[in-house]
VOVEX-369848 format. One record per residue (C-alpha): residue number from 1; residue in three letters; x, y, z. Coordinates in steps of 0.001 Angstrom, whole numbers. Layout:
N
+------+-------+---------+---------+---------+
: vonu : fimar :    east :   north :      up :
+------+-------+---------+---------+---------+
:  NUM :   ALA :       X :       Y :       Z :
...
+------+-------+---------+---------+---------+
This chain:
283
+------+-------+---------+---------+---------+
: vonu : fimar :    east :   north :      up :
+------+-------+---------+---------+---------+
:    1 :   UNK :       0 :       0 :       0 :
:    2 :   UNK :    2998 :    2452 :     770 :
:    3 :   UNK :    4557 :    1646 :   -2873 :
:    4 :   UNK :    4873 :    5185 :   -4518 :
:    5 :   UNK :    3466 :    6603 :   -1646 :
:    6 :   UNK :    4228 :    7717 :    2058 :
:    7 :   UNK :    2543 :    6983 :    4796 :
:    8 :   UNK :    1457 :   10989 :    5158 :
:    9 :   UNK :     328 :   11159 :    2296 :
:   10 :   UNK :   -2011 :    7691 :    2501 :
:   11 :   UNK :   -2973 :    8550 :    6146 :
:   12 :   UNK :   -4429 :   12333 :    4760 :
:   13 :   UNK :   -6196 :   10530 :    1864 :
:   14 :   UNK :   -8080 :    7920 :    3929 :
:   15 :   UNK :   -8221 :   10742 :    6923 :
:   16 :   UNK :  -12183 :   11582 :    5594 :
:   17 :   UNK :  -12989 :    8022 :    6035 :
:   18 :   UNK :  -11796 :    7201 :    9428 :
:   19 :   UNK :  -12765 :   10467 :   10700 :
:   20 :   UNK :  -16513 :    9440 :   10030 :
:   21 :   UNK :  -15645 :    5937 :   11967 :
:   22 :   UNK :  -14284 :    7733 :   14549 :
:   23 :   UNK :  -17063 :   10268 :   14942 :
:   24 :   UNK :  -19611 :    7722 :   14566 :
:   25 :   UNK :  -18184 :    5877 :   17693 :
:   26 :   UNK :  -19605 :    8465 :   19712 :
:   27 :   UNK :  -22507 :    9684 :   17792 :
:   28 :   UNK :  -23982 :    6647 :   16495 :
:   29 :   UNK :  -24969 :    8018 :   13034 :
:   30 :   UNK :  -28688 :    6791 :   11897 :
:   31 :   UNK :  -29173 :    6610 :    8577 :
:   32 :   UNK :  -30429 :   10271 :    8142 :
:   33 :   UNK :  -27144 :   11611 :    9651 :
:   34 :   UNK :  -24883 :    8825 :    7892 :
:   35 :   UNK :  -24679 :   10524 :    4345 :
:   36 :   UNK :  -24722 :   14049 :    6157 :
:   37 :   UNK :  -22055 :   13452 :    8274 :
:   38 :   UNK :  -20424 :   11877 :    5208 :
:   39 :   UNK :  -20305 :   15006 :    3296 :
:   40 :   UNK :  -19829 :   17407 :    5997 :
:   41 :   UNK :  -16028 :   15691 :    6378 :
:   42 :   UNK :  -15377 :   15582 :    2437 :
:   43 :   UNK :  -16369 :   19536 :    2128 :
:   44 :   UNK :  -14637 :   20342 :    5302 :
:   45 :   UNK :  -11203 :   17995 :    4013 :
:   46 :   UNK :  -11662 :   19533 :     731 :
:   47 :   UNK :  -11433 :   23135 :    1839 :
:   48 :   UNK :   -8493 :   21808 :    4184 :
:   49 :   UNK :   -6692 :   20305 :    1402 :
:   50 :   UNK :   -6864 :   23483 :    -830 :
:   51 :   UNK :   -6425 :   26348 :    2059 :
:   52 :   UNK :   -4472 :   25037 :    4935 :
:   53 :   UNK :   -1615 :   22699 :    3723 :
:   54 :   UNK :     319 :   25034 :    1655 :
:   55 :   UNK :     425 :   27114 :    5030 :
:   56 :   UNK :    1383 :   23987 :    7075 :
:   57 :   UNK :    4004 :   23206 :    4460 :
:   58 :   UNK :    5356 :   26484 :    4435 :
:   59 :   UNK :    5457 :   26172 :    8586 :
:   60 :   UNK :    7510 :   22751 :    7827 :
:   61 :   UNK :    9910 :   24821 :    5900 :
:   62 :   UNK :   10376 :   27653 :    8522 :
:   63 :   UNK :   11269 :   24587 :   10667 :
:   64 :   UNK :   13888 :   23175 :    8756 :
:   65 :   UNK :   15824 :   26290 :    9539 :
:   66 :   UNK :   15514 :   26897 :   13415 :
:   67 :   UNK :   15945 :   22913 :   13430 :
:   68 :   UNK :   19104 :   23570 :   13085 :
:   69 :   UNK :   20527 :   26111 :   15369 :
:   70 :   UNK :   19898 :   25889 :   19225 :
:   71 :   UNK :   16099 :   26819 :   20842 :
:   72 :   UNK :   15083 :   28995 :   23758 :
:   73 :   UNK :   11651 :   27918 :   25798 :
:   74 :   UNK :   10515 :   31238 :   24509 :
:   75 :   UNK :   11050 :   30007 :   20813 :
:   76 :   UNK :    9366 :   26758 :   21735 :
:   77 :   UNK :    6593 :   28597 :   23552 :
:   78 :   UNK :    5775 :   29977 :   19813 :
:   79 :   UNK :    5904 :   27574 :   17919 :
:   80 :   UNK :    3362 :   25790 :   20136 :
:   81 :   UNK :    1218 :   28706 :   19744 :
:   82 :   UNK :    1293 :   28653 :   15742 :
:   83 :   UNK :     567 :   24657 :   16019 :
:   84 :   UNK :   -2765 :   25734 :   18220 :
:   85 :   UNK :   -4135 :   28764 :   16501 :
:   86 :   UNK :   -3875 :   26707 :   13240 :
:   87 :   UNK :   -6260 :   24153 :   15365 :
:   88 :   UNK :   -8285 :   26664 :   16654 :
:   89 :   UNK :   -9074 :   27823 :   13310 :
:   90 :   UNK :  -10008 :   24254 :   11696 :
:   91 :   UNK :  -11775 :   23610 :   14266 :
:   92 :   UNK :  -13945 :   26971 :   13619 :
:   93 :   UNK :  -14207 :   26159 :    9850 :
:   94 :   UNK :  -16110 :   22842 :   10952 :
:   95 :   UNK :  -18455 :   24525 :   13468 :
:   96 :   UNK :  -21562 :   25027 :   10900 :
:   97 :   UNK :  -21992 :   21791 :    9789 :
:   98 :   UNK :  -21166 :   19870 :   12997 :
:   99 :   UNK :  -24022 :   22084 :   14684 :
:  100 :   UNK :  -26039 :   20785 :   11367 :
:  101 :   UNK :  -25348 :   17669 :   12741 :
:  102 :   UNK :  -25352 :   17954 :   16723 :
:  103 :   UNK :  -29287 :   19716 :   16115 :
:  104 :   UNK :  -30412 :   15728 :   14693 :
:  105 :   UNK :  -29409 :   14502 :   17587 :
:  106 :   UNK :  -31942 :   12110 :   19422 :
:  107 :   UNK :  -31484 :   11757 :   23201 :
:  108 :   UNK :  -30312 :    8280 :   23263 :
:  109 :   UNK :  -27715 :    9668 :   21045 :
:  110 :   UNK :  -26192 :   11407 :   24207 :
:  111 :   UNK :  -26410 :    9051 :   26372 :
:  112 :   UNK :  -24212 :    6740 :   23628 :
:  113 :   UNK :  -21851 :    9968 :   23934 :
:  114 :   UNK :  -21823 :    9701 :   27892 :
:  115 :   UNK :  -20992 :    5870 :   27341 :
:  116 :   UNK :  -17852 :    5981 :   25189 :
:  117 :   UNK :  -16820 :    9342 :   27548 :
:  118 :   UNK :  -16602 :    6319 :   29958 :
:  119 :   UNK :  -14891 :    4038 :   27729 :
:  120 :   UNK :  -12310 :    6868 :   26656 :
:  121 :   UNK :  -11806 :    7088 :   30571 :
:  122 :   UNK :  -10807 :    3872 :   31002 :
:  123 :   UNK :   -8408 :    4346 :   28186 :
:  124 :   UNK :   -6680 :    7308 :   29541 :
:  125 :   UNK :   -6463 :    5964 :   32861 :
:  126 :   UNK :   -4929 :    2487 :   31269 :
:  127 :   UNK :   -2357 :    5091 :   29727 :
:  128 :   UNK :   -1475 :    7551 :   31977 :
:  129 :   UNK :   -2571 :    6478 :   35735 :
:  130 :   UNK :    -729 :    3168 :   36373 :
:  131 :   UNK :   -1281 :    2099 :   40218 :
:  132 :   UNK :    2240 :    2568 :   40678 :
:  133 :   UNK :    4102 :    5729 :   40441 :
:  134 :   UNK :    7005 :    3879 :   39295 :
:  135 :   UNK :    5154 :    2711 :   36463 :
:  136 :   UNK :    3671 :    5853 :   35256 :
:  137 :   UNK :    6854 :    7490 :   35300 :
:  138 :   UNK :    8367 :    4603 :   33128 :
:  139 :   UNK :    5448 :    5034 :   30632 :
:  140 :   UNK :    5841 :    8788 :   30204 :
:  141 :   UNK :    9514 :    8444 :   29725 :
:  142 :   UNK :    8420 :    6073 :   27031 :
:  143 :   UNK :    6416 :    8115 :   25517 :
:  144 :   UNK :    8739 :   10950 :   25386 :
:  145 :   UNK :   11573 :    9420 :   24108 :
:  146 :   UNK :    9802 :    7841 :   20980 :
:  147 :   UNK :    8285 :   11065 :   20148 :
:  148 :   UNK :   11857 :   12844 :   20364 :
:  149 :   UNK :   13321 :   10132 :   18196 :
:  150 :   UNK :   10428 :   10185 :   15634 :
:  151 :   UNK :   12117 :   13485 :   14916 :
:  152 :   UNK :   15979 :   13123 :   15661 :
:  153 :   UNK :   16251 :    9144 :   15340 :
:  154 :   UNK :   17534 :    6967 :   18635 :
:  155 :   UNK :   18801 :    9426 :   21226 :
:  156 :   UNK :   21964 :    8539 :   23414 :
:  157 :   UNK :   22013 :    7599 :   26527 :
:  158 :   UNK :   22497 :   10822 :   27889 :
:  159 :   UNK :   19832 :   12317 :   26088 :
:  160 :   UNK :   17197 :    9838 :   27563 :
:  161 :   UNK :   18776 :   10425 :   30955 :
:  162 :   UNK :   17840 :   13634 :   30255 :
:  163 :   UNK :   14396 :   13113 :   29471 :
:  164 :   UNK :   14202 :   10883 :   32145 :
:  165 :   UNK :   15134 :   13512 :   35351 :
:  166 :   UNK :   12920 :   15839 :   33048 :
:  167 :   UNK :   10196 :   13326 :   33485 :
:  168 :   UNK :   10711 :   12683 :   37097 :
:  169 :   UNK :   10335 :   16691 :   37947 :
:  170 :   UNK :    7870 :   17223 :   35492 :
:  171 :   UNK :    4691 :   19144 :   37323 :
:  172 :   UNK :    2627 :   17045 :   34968 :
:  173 :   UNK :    -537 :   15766 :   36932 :
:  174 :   UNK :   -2306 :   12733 :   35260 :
:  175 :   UNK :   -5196 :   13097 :   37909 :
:  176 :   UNK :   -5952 :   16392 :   37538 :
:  177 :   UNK :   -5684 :   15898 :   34037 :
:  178 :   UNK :   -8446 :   13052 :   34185 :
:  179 :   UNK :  -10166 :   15371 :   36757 :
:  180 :   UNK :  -10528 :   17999 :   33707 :
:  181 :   UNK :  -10974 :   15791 :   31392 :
:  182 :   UNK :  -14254 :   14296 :   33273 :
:  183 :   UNK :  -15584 :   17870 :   33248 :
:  184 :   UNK :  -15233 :   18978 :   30376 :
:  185 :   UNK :  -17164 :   15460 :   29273 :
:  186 :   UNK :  -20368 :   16275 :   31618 :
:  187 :   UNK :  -20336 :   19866 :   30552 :
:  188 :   UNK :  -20790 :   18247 :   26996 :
:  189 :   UNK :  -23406 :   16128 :   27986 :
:  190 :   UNK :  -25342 :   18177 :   30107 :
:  191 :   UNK :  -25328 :   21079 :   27395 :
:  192 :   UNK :  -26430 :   18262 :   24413 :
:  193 :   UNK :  -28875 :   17640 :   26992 :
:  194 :   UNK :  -30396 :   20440 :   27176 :
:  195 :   UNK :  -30194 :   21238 :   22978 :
:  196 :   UNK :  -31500 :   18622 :   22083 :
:  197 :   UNK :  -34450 :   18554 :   24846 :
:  198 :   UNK :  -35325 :   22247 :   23759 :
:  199 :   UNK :  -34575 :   22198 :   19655 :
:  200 :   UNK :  -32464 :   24895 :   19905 :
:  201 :   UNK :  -31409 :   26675 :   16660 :
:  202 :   UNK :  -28484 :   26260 :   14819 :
:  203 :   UNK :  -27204 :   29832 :   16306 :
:  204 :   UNK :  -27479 :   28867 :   19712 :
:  205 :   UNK :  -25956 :   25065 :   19055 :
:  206 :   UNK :  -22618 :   27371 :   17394 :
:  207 :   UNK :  -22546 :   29407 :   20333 :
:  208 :   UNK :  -22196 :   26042 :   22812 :
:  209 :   UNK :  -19584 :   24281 :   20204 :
:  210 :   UNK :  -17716 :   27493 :   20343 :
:  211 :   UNK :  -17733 :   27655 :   23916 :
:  212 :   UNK :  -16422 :   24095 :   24318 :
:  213 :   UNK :  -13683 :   24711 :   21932 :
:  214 :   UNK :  -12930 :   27972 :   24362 :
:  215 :   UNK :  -12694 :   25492 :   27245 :
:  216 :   UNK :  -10353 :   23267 :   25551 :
:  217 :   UNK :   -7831 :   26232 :   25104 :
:  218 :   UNK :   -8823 :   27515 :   28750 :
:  219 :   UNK :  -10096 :   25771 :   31654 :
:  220 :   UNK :  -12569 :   27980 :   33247 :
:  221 :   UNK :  -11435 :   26452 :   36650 :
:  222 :   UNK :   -8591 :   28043 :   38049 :
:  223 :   UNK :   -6790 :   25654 :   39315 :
:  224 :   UNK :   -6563 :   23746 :   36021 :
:  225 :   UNK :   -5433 :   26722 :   34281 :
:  226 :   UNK :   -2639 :   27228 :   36291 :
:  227 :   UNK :   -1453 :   23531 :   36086 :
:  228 :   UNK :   -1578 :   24076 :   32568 :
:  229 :   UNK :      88 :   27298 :   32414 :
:  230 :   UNK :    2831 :   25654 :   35337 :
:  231 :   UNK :    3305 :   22529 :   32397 :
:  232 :   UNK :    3289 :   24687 :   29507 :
:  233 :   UNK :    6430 :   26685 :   30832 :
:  234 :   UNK :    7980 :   23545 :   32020 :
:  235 :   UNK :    7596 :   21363 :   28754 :
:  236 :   UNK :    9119 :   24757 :   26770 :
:  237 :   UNK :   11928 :   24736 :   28688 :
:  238 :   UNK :   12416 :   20789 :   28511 :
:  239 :   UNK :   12497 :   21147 :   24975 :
:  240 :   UNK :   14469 :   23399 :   24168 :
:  241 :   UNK :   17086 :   21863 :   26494 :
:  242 :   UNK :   16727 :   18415 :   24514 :
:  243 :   UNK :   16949 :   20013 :   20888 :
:  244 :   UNK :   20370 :   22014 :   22412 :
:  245 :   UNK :   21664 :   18549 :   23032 :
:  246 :   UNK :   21245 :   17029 :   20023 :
:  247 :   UNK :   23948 :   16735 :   17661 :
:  248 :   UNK :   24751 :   17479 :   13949 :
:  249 :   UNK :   23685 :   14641 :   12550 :
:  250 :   UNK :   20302 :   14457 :   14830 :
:  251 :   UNK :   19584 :   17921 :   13895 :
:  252 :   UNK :   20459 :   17132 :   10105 :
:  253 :   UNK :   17857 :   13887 :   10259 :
:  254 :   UNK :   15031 :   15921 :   11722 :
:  255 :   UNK :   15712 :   18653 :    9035 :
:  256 :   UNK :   15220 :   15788 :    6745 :
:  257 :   UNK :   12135 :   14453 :    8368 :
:  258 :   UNK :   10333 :   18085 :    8107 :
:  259 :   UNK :   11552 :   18090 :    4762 :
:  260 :   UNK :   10047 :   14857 :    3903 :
:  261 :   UNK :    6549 :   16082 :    5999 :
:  262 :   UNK :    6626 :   19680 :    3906 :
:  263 :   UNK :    6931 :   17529 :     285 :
:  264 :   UNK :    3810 :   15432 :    1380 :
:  265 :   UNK :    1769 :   18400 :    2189 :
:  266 :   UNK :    2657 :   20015 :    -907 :
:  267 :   UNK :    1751 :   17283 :   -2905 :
:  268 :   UNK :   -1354 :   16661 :   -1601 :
:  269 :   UNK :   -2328 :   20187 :   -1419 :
:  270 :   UNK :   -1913 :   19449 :   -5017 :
:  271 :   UNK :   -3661 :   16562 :   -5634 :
:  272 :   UNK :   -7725 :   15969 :   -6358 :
:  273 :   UNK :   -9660 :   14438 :   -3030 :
:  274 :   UNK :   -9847 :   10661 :   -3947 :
:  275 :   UNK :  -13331 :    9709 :   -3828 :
:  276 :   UNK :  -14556 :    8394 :    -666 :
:  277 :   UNK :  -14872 :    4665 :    -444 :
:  278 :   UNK :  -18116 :    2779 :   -1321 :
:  279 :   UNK :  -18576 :    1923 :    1877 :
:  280 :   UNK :  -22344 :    1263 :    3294 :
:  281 :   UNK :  -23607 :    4458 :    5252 :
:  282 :   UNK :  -24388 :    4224 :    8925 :
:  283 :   UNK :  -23190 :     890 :   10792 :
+------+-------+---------+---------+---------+
């Protein structure tokens, strides 16, 4: 399947399709929202395709540069900020039509949302809350490490001792994490609950998606907020102080890698949307 073709570029192409799988997890599409959901992703990746990846690509370039030449946290700090405003704004683009969608919604329909909230739980807590703290350090050293070398190939053992005191200090809270995470989740409910009890119009639906999107980029609780503003700082500086250790030849690979990353984007910025699969709507 990769033959003539990277896995970016086959992962973006199919991205339509399991984007409706993964939506329909939670949602549980009838057959009146099937095809509508269906078409709401292809316009939505279509005007992604033409407008945003020539802008991500030209981000992947920028990168290549400062790759190269040591970071400060405050560099890091803005490049995280360019990574989320671009989210913020797909995420806008796709308001209409998923309040099309979130107005069908029947009330057993949320309470299938409320299920796999619980299900997702379980996930996170499988992930990120092992019993012992021994473990859950050991897992987020893991995960760090293969994210770093998905970018500068295998780091050397003074590099992962790095990450690992970096790790060990880290202000990172899994709990209060989860603790968020469950309230943001009944805040979701509880306002489908209430649109879809009273028909609300598609104005006042926006209003509530954009107001969950607002709460994604800041907690209204206060003591959340300042975790994440406590982590946000930390994981700058953390960065930067792993990319200043890396050597030539890392640095040189991971210009290579957002090379590689800018050359898919182009190309499929490029390229007509394949046509979705034939694939039965619904379950």
């Amino acid at each position: 399947m990769l033959s003539g073709c990277s896995a970016v570029r086959l992962a973006y192409n199919q991205a339509p399709e399991l984007t409706y799988w993964w939506l329909d997890g939670y949602f549980d599409f009838n057959e009146q929202q099937a095809p509508q959901a269906r078409a709401a992703l292809a316009d939505w990746f279509a005007w992604h395709r033409s407008t945003q990846l020539g802008d991500y690509a030209a981000l992947l370039a920028l990168a290549q540069r400062d790759v190269q030449t040591d970071a400060t946290a405050e560099q890091v700090c803005r490049w995280w900020d360019e990574l989320r405003r671009r989210l913020e704004q797909s995420f806008e683009h796709g308001i209409p039509a998923l309040a099309d969608l979130v107005s069908t919604l029947q009330p057993e329909q949320v309470k299938h949302i409320e299920r796999r909230y619980r299900k997702a739980d379980e996930d996170f807590k499988s992930d990120f809350l092992q019993a012992a703290p021994a473990d859950r350090l050991e897992a987020s050293i893991k995960r760090t490490v293969s994210r770093a070398e998905t970018l500068y190939g295998r780091l050397d053992d003074a590099q992962r001792a790095t990450v690992a005191r970096a790790m060990a200090r880290s202000p990172f809270d899994a709990q209060l994490w989860m603790l968020e995470r469950q309230a943001r989740q009944r805040e979701i409910v509880q306002t489908l609950k209430t649109l879809v009890a009273e028909r609300a119009d598609a104005a006042r639906v926006q209003a509530a998606l954009r107001v969950f999107a607002a709460h994604a980029a800041l907690s209204p609780r206060e003591t959340y907020r300042a975790h994440s503003r406590l982590l946000t700082d930390y994981n700058c500086v953390f960065v930067a102080q792993l990319h200043n250790s890396t050597t030539a030849e890392q640095r040189r690979r991971a210009a290579d890698k957002l090379k590689g990353w800018e050359d898919d984007l182009r190309s499929l910025a490029a390229q007509t949307p394949p046509s979705a699969p034939g694939l039965p709507a619904g379950r």
